[in-house]
C-alpha positions as CSV (number, residue, x, y, z in Angstrom):
1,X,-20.5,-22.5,-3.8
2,X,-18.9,-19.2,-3.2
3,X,-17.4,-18.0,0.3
4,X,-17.0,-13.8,1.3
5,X,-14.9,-11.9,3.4
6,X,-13.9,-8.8,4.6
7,X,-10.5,-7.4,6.4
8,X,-8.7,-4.3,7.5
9,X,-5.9,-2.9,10.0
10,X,-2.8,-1.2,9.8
11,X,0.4,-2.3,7.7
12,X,3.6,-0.2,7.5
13,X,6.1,-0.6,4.6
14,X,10.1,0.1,4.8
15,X,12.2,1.5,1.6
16,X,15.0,-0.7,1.2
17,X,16.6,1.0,-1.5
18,X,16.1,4.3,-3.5
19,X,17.8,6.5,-5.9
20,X,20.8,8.3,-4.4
21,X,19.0,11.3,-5.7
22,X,16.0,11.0,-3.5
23,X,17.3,8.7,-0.5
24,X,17.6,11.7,2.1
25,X,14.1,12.6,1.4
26,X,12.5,9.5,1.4
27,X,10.6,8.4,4.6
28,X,12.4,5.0,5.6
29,X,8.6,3.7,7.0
30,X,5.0,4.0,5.9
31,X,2.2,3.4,7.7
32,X,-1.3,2.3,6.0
33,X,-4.6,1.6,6.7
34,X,-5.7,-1.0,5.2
35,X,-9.7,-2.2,4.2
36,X,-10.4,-5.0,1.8
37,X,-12.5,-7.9,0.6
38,X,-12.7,-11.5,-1.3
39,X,-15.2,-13.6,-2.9
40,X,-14.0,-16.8,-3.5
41,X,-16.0,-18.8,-6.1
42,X,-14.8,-22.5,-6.8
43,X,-11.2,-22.6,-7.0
44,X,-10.8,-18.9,-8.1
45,X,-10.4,-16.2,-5.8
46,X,-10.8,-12.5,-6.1
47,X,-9.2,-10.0,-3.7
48,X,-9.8,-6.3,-3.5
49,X,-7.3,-4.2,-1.0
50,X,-7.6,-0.4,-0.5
51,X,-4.0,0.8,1.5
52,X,-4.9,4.6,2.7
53,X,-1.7,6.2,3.4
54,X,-1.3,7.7,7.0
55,X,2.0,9.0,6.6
56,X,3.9,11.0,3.9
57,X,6.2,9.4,1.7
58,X,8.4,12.4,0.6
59,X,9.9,14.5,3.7
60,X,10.3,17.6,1.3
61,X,11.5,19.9,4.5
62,X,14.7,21.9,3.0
63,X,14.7,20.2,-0.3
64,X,13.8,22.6,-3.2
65,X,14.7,19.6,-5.7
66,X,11.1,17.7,-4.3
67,X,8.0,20.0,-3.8
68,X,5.8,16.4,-3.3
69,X,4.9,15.5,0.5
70,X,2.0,14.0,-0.2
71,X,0.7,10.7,1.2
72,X,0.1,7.4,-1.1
73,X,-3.1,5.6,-1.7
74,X,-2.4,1.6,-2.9
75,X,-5.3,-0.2,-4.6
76,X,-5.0,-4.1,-5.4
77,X,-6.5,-6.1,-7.1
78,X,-5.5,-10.1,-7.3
79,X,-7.3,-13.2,-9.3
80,X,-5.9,-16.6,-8.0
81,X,-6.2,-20.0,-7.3
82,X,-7.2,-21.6,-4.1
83,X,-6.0,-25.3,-4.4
């Protein structure tokens, strides 16, 4: 017997530390979109999570050190056990 299923919405993740380096150009909160699904088969289950990034993660106004302001794209995958 096997089960499926299917989720999505928003997430936001905070930087609780970072290099000294970096810290003034880091963004302090990310915002994602997440979409994702399971199949659970047995005991063993199977996750797969796309995050889209909706918001840079490097602020690289007036910092000639970083040239990156781009956005970041997160994809999980997870094998477990449901017991």
């Amino acid at each position: 017997m096997f089960k499926v299923r299917a989720y999505g919405g928003p997430s936001l993740h905070w930087t609780l530390q970072s290099l000294e380096v970096e810290k003034n150009n880091i963004n302090n909160a990310i915002a994602y979109l997440n979409v994702g699904g399971g199949l659970d088969v047995g005991i063993v289950t199977f996750d797969l999570r796309l995050d889209y990034g909706l918001t840079k993660v490097y602020d690289s106004a007036g910092s000639e050190s970083i040239q990156l302001a781009s956005k970041s794209n997160i994809i999980t995958f997870a094998v477990g056990l449901v017991f």
